[in-house]
C-alpha positions as CSV (number, residue, x, y, z in Angstrom):
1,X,15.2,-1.1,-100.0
2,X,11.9,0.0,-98.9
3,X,11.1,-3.9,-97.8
4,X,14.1,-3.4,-95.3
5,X,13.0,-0.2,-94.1
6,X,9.5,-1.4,-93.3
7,X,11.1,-4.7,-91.5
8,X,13.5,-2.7,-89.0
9,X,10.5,-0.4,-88.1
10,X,8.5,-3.7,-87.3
11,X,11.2,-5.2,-85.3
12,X,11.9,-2.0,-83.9
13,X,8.2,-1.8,-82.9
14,X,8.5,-5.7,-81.4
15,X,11.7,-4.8,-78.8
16,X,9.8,-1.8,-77.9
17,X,6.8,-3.8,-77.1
18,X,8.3,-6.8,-75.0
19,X,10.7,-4.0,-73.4
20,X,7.2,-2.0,-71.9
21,X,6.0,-5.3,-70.8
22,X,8.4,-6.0,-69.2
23,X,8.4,-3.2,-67.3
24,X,5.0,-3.8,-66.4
25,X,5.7,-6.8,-64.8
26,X,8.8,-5.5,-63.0
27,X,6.6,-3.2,-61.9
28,X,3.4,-5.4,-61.0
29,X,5.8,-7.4,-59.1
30,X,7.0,-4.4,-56.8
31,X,3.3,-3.6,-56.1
32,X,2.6,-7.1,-55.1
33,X,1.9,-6.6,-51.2
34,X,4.9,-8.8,-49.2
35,X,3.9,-6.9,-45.4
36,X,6.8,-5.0,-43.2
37,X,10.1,-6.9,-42.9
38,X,10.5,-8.6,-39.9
39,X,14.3,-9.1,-38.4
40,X,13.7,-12.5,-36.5
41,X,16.7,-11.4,-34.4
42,X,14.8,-8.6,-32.8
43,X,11.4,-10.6,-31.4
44,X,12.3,-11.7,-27.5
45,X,9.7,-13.8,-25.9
46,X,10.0,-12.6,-22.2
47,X,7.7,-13.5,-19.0
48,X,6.1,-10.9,-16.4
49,X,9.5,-11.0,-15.1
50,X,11.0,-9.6,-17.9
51,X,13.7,-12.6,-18.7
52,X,13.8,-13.9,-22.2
53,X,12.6,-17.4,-22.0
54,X,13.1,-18.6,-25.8
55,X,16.8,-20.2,-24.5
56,X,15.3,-21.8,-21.3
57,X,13.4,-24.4,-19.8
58,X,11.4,-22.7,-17.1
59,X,9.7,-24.0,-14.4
60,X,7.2,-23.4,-11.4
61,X,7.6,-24.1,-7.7
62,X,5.7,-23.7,-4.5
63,X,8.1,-23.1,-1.1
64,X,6.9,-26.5,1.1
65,X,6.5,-26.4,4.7
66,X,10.1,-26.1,6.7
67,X,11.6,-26.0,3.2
68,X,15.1,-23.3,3.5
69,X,16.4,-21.8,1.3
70,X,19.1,-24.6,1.6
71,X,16.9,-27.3,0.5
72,X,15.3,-25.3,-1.9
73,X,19.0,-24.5,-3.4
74,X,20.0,-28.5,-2.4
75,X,17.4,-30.3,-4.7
76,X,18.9,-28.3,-7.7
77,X,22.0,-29.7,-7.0
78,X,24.3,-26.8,-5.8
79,X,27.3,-27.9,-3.7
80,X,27.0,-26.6,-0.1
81,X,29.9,-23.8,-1.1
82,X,27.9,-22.5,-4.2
83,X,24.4,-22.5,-1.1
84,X,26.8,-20.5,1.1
85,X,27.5,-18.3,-1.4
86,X,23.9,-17.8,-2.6
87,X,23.0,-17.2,0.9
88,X,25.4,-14.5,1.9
89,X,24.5,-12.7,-1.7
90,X,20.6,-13.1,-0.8
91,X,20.8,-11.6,2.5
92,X,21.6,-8.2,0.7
93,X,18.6,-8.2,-1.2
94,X,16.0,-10.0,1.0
95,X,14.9,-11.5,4.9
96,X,15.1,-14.9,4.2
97,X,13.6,-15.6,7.0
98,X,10.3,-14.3,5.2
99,X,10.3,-17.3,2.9
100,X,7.0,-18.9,3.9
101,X,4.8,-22.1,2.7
102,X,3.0,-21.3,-0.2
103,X,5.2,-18.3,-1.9
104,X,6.5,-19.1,-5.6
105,X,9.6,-19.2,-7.2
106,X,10.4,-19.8,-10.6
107,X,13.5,-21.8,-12.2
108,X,15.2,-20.9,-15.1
109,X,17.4,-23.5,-16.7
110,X,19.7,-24.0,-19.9
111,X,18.8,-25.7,-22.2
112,X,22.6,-26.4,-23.0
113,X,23.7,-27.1,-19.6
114,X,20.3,-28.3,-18.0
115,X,21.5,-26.5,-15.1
116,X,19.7,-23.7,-13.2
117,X,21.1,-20.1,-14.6
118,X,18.1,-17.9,-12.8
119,X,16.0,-18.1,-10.1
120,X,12.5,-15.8,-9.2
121,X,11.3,-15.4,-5.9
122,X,8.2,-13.8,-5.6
123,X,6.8,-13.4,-2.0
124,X,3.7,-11.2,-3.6
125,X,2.1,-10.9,-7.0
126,X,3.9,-7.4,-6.9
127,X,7.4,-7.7,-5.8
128,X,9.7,-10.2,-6.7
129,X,13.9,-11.2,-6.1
130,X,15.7,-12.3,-9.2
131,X,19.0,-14.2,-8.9
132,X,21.1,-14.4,-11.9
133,X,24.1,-16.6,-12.5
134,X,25.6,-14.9,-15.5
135,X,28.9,-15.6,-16.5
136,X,30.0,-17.7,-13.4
137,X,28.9,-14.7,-11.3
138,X,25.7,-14.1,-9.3
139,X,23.5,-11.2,-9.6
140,X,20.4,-10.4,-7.3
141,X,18.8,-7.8,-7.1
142,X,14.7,-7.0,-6.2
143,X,11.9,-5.6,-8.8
144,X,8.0,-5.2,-8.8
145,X,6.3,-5.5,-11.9
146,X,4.3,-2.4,-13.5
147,X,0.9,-1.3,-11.4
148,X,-1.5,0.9,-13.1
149,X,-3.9,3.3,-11.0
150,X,-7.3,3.7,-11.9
151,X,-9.4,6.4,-10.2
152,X,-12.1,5.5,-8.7
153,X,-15.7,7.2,-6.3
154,X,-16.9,5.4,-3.1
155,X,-19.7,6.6,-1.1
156,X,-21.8,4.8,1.6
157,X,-23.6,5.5,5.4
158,X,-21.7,3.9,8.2
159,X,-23.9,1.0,10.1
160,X,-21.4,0.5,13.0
161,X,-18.0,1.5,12.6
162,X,-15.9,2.5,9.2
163,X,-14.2,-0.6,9.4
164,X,-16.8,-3.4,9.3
165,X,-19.5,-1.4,7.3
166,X,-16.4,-1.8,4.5
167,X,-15.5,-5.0,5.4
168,X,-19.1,-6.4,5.3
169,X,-19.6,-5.4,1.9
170,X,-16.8,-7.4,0.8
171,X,-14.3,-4.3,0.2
172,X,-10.3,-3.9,0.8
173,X,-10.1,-3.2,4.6
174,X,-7.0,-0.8,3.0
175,X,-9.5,1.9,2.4
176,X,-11.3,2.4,5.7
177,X,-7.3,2.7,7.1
178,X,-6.7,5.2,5.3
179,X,-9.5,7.1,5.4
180,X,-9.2,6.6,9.5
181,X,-5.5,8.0,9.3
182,X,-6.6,11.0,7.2
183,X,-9.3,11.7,9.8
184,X,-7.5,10.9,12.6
185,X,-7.0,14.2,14.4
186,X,-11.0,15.6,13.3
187,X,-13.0,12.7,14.3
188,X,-13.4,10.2,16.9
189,X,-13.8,6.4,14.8
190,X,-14.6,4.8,18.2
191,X,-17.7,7.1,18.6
192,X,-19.2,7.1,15.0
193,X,-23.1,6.9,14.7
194,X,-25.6,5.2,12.7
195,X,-26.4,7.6,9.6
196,X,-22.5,8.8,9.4
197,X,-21.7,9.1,5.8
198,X,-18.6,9.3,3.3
199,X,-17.4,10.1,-0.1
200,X,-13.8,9.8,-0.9
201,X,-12.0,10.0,-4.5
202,X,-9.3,7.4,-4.0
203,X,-6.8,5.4,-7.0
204,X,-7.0,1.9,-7.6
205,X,-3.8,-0.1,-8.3
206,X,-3.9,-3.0,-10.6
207,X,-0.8,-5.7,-12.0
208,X,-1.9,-6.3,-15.6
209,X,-5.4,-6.3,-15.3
210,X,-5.9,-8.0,-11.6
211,X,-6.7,-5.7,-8.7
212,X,-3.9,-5.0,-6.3
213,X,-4.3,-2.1,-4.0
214,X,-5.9,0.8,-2.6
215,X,-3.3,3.6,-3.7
216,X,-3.7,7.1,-2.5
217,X,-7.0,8.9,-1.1
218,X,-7.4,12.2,-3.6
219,X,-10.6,13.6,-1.8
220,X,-12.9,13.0,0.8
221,X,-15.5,14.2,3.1
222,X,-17.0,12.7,6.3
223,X,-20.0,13.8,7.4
224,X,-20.0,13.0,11.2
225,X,-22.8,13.7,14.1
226,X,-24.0,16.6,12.0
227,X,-20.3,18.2,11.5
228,X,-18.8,17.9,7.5
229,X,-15.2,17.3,7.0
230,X,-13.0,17.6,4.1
231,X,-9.2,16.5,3.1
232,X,-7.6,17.4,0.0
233,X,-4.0,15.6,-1.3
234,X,-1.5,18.5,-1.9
235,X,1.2,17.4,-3.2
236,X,3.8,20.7,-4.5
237,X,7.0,21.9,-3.1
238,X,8.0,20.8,0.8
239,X,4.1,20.3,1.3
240,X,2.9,16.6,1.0
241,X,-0.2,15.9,3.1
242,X,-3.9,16.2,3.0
243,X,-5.4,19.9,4.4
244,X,-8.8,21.3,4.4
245,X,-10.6,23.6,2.3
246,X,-9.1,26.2,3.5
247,X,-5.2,25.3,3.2
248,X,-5.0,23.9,7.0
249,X,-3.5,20.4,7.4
250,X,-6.0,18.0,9.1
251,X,-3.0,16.5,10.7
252,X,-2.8,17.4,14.5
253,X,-0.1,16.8,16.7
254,X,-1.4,13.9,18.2
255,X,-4.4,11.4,17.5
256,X,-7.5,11.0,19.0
257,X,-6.8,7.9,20.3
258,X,-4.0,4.6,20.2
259,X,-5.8,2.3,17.9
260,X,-6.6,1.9,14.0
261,X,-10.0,1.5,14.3
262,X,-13.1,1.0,17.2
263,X,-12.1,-0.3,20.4
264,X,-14.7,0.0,23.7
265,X,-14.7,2.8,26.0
266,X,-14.6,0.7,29.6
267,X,-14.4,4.0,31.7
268,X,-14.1,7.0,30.3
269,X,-11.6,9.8,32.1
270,X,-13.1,10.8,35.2
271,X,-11.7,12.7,38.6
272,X,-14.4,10.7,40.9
273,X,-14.7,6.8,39.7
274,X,-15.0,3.7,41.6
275,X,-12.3,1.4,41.6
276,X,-13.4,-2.1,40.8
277,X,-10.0,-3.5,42.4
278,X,-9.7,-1.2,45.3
279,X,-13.6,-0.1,45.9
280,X,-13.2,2.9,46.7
281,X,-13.4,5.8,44.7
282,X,-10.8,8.1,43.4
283,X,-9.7,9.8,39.8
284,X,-9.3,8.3,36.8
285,X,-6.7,10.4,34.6
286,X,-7.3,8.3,31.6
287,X,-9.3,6.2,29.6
288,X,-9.6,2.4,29.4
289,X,-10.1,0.7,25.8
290,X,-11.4,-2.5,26.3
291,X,-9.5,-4.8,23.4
292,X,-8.5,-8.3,22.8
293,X,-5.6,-9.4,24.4
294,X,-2.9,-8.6,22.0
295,X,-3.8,-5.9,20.1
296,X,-1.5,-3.4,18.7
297,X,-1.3,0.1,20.4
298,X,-0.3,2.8,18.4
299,X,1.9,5.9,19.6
300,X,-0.7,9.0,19.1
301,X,2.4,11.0,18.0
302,X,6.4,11.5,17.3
303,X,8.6,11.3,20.1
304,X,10.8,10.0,22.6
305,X,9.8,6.9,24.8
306,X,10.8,8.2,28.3
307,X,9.9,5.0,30.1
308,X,9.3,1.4,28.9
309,X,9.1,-1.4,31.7
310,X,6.7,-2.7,34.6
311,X,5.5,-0.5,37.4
312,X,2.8,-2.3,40.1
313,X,-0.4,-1.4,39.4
314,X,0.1,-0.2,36.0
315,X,1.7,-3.4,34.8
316,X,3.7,-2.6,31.7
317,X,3.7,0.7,30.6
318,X,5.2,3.2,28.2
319,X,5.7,6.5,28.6
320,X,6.4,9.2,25.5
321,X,7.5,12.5,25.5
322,X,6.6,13.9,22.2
323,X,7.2,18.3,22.9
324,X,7.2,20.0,25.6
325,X,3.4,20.2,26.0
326,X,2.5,17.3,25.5
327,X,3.1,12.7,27.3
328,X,1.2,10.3,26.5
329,X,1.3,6.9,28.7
330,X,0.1,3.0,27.7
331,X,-1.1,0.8,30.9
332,X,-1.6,-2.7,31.5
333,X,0.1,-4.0,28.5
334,X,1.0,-7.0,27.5
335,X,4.6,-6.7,26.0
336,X,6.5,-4.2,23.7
337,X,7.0,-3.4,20.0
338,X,10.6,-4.8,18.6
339,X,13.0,-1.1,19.4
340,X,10.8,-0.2,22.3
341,X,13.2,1.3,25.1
342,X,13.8,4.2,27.4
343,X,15.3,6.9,24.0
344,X,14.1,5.0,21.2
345,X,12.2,7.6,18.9
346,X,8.9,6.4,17.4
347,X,6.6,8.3,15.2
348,X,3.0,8.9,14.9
349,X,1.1,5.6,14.1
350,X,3.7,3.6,15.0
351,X,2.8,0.4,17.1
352,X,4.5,0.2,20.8
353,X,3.0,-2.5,22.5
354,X,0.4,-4.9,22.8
355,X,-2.7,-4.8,24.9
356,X,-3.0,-6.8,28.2
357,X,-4.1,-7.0,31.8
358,X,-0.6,-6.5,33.7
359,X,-0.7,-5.1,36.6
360,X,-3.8,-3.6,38.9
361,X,-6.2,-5.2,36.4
362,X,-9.8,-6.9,36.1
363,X,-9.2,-8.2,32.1
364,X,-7.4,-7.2,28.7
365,X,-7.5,-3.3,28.4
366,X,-5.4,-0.7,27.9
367,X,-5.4,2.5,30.0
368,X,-4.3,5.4,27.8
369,X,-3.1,9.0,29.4
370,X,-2.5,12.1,28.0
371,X,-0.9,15.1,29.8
372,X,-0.5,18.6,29.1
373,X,2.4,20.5,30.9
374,X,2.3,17.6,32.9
375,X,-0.8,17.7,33.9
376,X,-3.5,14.7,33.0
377,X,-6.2,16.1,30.9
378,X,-9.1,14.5,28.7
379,X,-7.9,13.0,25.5
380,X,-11.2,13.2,24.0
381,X,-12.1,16.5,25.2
382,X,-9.1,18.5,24.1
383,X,-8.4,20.9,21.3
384,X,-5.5,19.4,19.1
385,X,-3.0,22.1,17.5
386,X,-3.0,21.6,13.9
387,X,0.2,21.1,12.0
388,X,1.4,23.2,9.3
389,X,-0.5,24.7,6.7
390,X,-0.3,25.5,3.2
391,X,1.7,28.8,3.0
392,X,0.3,31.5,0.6
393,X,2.4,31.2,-1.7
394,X,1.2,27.8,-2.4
395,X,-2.4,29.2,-2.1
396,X,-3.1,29.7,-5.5
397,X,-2.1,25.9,-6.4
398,X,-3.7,24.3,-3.7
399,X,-7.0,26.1,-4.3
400,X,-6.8,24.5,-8.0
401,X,-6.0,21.4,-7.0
402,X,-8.6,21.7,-4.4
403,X,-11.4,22.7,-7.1
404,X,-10.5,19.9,-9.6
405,X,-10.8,17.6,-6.9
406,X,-14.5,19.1,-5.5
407,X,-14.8,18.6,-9.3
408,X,-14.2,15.1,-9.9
409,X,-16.3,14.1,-6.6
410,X,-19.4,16.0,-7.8
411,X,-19.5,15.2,-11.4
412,X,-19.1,11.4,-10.7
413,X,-22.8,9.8,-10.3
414,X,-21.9,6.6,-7.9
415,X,-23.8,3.1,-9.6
416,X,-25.1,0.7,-7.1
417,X,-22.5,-2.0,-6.6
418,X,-23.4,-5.1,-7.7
419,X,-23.0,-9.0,-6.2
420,X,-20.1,-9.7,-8.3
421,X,-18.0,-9.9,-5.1
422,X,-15.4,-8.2,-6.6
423,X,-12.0,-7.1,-4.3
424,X,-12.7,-3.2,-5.6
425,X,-16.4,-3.8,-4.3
426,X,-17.1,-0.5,-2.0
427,X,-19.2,0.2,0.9
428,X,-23.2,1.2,-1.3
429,X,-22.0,3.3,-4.2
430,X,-18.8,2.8,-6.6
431,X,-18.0,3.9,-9.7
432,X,-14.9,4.0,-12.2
433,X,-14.1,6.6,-14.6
């Protein structure tokens, strides 16, 4: 009896054992690391376009010289109906006259059908057109991929003018035009000086991590023939512009003069010159730019076009109204802007016409007049009305936006740019942050 006892306590003791072992390995087994589960179903290989490219075969292509869209559509073997109705879908979406040598497209075909299901057109590394035959259907519709902004600090002393002291040192031309359209009403580009100076705080764009752009000037100052100006981005409510430090837009109603950037004075405005056609002497109500034959003329400000045709010894001319202060008129010019007419409405910056030598003239120039109450005054000599300003009760904003800015510029030491030849490469001084 006690024999028995003492075996069923020892087998007892055995089933006890192998049961905690085996426990132990249940649970050594669940520790054993096995990593996250991964649903295959959910991992979509797609391309900077965002299409899922697992299911296709895609492809590369380059637009040839006097390739259509036809041909394009032809050589992937759509019928002439199917082209027709490509082409009536694409003009909603794009110019298709704008397809040009050397823009790519990309093909996307099935790899059941082999036959083209999507196509990519991509007329810059930002934008691009996507055409989409889903279920017998077409789809188009346009998209740009992502750009990131990076801020960035450029300083530097002008040499000649803004534009070609940037452009020399290898930089966007995109920054001195914008820096020329925020100072266009305070300072006159075509009489800069040796020893002028900048700072601006302006955003850099990028696709991925490839330069694009010049995005928006933040801050900048100009320090021109011993004067200092400043413009500040305010961006809050109805106001969107750039003012100064003191809340008053820089815009003016009109700009100093017709052109982007630095074109020759010939003869300044005068009420005794001497005619080089006529040789005599008499007033000049104007000023003459001397510029290639060709280049664009901008309206100085909004308004109506009053007169836009040919008129003896002016040539071609236009003639805007833009208040009831204030006509500008454009001599000797070559030809119009696309929409140029007696009533069209143009706004500030807007190009016109082209420069030429129409009319009572010794070469390409244009003769540019600006009259107040009808009367012809100096268009470098007058004092511009501002636009609006920031109201006070905006004040309080603007003046903190205004002092983060002053910030940013000041606490930002600028590094010498170096020979990299970079596209973000900026007049003597840059530096990112």
């Amino acid at each position: 009896m006690f024999r028995t006892l003492l075996l069923g306590i020892a087998i007892g003791f055995v089933i006890i054992s192998c049961s905690s072992h085996k426990k132990e390995d249940s649970s050594q087994v669940q520790k054993k690391p096995t990593g996250p589960e991964v649903d295959s179903t959910e991992i979509v290989d797609r391309d900077m376009f965002g299409v899922p490219v697992d299911s296709f075969e895609v492809a590369d292509h380059q637009i040839k010289r006097n390739e259509s869209l036809y041909l394009i559509l032809d050589k992937f073997d759509f019928t002439p109906r199917e082209i027709h109705a490509f082409t009536q879908k694409a003009q909603s979406v794009l110019d298709i006259d704008n397809l040009r040598p050397g823009q790519r497209y990309r093909t996307y075909a099935s790899a059941d059908s082999g036959g083209i299901s999507r196509l990519v057109w991509q007329p810059n590394k930002l934008e691009y057109v996507v055409f989409d035959w889903n279920q017998d259907s077409l789809k188009a519709y346009r998209a740009a991929r992502p750009l990131t902004k990076k801020q960035a600090v450029a300083s530097g002393e002008v040499s000649s003018s803004l534009y070609q002291t940037i452009s020399e040192e290898g930089a966007s031309p995109l920054l001195a035009y914008k820096m020329a359209d925020i100072f266009a009403w305070q300072i006159n580009f075509f009489g800069l000086r040796e020893g002028d100076s900048f700072k601006v705080l302006y955003e850099k764009q990028f696709i991925g991590d490839e330069f694009w752009s010049v995005g928006d000037v933040l801050a900048a100052t100009f320090n021109h023939r011993g004067d200092s100006f400043r413009a500040y981005k305010f961006n809050k409510g109805d106001m969107n512009g750039y003012f100064t430090a003191e809340g008053k837009s820089v815009e003016k109603a009109l700009l100093k003069a017709p052109f982007k950037f630095n074109q020759r004075i010939s003869s300044p405005f005068s009420r005794n010159r001497y005619h080089p056609i006529l040789k005599k002497r008499r007033p000049h109500y104007g000023i003459d730019y001397a510029a290639p034959r060709g280049t664009p003329v901008l309206s100085v400000g909004d308004g109506v076009v009053t007169k836009a045709g040919y008129d003896k010894g002016s040539g071609y001319i236009v003639k805007i109204q833009h208040n009831g202060v204030y006509q500008t008129a454009y001599m000797h010019l070559s030809g119009f802007a696309d929409g140029i007419r007696r009533g069209a409405e143009v706004e500030q910056g807007q190009v016109i016409a082209y420069v030429g030598s129409t009319g009572m003239s010794t070469g390409p120039h244009l003769h540019y007049s600006l009259y107040k109450n009808n009367r012809p005054v100096n268009a470098l000599g007058i004092d511009l009305p501002s636009s609006e300003s920031v109201p006070d009760s905006l004040m309080d904003d603007f003046k903190k936006v205004r002092n983060s800015l002053d910030q940013q510029l000041q606490k930002t030491q600028p590094v010498p740019v170096d020979s990299t030849g970079q596209d973000d490469k900026i007049v003597t001084h840059l530096s990112d942050y």
